[in-house]
Every structure is written in C-alpha cells, then in structure tokens.
N, CA and C atoms as a LAMMPS dump frame, in Angstrom:
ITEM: TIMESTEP
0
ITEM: NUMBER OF ATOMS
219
ITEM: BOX BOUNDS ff ff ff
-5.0000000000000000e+02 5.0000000000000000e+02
-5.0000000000000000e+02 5.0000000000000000e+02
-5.0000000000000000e+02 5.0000000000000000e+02
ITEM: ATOMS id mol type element x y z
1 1 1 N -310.328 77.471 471.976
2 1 2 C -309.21 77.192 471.129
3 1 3 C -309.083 78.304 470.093
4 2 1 N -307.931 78.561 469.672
5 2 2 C -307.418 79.54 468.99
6 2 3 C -306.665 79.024 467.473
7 3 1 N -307.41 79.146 466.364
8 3 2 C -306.674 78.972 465.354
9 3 3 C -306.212 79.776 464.734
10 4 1 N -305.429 80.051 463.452
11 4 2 C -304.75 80.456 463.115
12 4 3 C -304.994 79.62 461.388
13 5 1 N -305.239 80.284 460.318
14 5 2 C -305.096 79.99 459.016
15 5 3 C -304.434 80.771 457.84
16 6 1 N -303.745 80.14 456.885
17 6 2 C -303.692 81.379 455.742
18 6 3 C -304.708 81.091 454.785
19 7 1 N -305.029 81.919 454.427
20 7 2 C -306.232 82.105 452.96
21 7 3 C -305.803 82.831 451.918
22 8 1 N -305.679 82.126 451.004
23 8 2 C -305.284 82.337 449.539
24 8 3 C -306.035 82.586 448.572
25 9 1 N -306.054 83.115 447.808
26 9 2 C -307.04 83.548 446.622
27 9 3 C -308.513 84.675 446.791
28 10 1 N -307.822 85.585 448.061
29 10 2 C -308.93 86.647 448.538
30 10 3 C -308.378 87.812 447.421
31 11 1 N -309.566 88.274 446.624
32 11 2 C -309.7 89.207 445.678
33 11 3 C -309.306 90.607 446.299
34 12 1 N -310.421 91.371 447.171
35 12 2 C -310.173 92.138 447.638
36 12 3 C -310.839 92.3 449.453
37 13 1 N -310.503 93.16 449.885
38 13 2 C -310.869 93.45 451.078
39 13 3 C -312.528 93.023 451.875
40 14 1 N -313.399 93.899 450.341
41 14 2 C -314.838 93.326 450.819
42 14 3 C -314.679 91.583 450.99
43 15 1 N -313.879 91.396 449.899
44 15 2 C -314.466 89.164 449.993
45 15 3 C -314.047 89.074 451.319
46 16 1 N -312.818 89.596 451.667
47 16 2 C -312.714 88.89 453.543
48 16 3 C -313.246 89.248 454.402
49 17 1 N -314.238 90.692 454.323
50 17 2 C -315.207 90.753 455.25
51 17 3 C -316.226 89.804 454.837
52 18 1 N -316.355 89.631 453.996
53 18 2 C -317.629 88.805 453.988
54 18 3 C -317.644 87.139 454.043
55 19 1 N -316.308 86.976 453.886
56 19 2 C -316.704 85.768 454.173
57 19 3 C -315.999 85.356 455.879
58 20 1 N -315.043 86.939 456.364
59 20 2 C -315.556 86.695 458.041
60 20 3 C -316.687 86.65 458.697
61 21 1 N -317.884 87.005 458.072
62 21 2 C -319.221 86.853 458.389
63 21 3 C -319.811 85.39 457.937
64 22 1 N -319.195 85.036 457.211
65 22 2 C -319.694 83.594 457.069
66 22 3 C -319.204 82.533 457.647
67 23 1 N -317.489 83.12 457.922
68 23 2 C -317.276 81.994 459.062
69 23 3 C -317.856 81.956 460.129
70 24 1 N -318.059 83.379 460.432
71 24 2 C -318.588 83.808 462.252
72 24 3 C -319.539 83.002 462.428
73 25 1 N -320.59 82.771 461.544
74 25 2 C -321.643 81.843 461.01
75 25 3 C -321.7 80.62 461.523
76 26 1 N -320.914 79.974 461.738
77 26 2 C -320.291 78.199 461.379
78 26 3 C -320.654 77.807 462.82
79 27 1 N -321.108 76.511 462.78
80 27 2 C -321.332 76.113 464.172
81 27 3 C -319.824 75.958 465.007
82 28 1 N -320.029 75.913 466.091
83 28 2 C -319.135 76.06 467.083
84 28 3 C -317.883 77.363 467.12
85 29 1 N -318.166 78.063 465.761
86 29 2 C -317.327 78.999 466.045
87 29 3 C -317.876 80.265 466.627
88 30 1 N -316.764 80.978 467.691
89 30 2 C -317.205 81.816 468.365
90 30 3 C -316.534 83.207 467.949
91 31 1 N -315.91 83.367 466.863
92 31 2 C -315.488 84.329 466.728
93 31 3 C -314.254 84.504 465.937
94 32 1 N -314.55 84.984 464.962
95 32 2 C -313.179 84.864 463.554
96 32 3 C -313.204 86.521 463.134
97 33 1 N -311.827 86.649 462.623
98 33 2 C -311.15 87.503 462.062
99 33 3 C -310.336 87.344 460.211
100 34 1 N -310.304 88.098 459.503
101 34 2 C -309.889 87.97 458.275
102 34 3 C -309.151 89.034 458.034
103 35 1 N -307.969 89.046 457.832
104 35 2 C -307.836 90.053 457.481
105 35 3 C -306.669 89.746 456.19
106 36 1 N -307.269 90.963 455.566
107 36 2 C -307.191 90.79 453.525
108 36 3 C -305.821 90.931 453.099
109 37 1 N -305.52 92.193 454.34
110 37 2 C -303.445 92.448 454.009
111 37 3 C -302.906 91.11 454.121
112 38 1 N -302.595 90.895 455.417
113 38 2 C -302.065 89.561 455.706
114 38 3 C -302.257 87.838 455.324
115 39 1 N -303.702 87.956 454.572
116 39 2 C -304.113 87.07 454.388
117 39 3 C -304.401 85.867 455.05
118 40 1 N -304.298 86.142 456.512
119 40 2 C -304.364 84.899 457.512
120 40 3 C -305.936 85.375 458.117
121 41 1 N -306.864 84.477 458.725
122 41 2 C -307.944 83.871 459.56
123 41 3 C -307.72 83.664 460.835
124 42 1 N -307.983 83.94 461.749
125 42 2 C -308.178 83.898 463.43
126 42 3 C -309.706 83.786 463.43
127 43 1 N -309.866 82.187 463.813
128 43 2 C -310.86 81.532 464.542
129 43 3 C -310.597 81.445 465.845
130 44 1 N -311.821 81.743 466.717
131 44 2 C -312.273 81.586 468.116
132 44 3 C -313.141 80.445 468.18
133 45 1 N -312.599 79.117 468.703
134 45 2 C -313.649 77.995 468.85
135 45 3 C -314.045 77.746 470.157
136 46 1 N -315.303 77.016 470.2
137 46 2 C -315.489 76.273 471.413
138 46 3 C -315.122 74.752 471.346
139 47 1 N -315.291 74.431 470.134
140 47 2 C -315.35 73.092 469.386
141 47 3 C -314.022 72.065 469.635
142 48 1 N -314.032 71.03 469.921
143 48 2 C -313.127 70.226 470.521
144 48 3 C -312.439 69.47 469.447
145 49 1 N -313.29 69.204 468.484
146 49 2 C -312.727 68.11 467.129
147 49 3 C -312.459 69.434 466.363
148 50 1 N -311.063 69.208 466.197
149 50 2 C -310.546 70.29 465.26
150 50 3 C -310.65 70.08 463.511
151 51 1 N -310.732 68.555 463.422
152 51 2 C -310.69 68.071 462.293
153 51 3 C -312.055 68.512 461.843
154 52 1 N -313.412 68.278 462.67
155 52 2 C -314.498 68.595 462.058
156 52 3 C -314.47 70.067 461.644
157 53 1 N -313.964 70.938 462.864
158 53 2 C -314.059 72.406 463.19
159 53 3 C -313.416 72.859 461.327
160 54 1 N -312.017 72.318 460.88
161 54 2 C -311.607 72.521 459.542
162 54 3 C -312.417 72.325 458.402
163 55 1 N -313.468 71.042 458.74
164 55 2 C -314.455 70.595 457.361
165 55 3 C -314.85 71.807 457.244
166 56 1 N -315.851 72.26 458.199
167 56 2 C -317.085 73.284 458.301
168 56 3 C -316.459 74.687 457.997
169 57 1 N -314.974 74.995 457.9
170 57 2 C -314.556 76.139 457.367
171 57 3 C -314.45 76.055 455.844
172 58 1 N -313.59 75.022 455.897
173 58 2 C -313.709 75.144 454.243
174 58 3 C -314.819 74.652 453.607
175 59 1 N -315.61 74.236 454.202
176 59 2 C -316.931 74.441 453.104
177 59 3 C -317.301 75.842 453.158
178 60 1 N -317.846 76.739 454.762
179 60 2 C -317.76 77.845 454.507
180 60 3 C -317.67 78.432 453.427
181 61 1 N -315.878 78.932 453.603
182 61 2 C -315.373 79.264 452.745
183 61 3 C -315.526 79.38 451.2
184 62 1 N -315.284 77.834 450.884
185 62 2 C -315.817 77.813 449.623
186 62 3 C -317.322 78.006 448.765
187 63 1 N -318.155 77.997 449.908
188 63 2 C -319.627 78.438 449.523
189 63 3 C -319.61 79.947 449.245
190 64 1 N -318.704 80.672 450.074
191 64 2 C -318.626 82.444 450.091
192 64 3 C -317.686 83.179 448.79
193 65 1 N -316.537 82.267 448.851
194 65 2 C -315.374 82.864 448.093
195 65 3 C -314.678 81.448 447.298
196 66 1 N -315.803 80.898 446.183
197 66 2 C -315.162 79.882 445.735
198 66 3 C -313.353 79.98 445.127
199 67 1 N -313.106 80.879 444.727
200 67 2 C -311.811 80.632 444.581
201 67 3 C -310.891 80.993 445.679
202 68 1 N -310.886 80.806 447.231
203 68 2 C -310.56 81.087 447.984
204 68 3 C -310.148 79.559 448.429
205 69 1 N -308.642 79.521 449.167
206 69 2 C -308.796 78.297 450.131
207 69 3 C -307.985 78.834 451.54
208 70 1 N -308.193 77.451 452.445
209 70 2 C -307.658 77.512 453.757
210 70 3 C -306.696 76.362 454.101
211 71 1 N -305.86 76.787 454.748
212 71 2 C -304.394 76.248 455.127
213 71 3 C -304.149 76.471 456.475
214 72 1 N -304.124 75.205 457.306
215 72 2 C -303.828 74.968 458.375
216 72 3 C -302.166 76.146 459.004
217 73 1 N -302.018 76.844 459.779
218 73 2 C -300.708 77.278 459.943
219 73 3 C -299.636 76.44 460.673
C-alpha cells in the first residue's frame, strides 16, 4: 500500500531527513520518503490496518519533530 501525507511544521530540510529515517523505522513500514519542498510523506506499507499504520506515524513523528504533524491526503 501506498500512502501519501502532508506534513506541516518541518523547519528545515535536515528535520525531514531525519525524521524519514524515523519513519523508515516504524513497524510495518517498508519504505518512506519526505520531502521538505513539497512538504508531503510517501509511505511504502506492508501493513493492512491503515488506522494502526497512521497511530505509529504520528507518534513517530512526533517523537522526531515535535512540532511537526501529519495529515491524511
């Protein structure tokens, strides 16, 4: 499965590499993208419950880049 997010409140370029490394991190995900211009997230899941798949980002997230959030597209 292929998501798609916007992320709001990314400072600069390093915070979205780094916290694409923290999503990459996340169970069931297989592979995410951030990118800082656009401000949108491309997750690669294996994960079937999308609802859980969203908890485990935005905690992510907010553990990496507390003033950062995520928005379903």
């Amino acid at each position: 499965m292929r998501k798609i997010f916007k992320v709001e409140g990314l400072d600069c370029a390093n915070c979205a590499a780094q916290l694409e490394e923290a999503i990459k991190k996340v169970e069931g995900v297989d592979d995410a993208t951030v990118n800082f211009i656009t401000q949108k997230m491309i997750v690669e899941s294996n994960c079937e419950d999308e609802e859980e798949l969203f908890k485990k980002l935005k905690k992510a997230t907010k553990r990496q880049e507390p003033d950062a959030k995520i928005k379903e597209i």
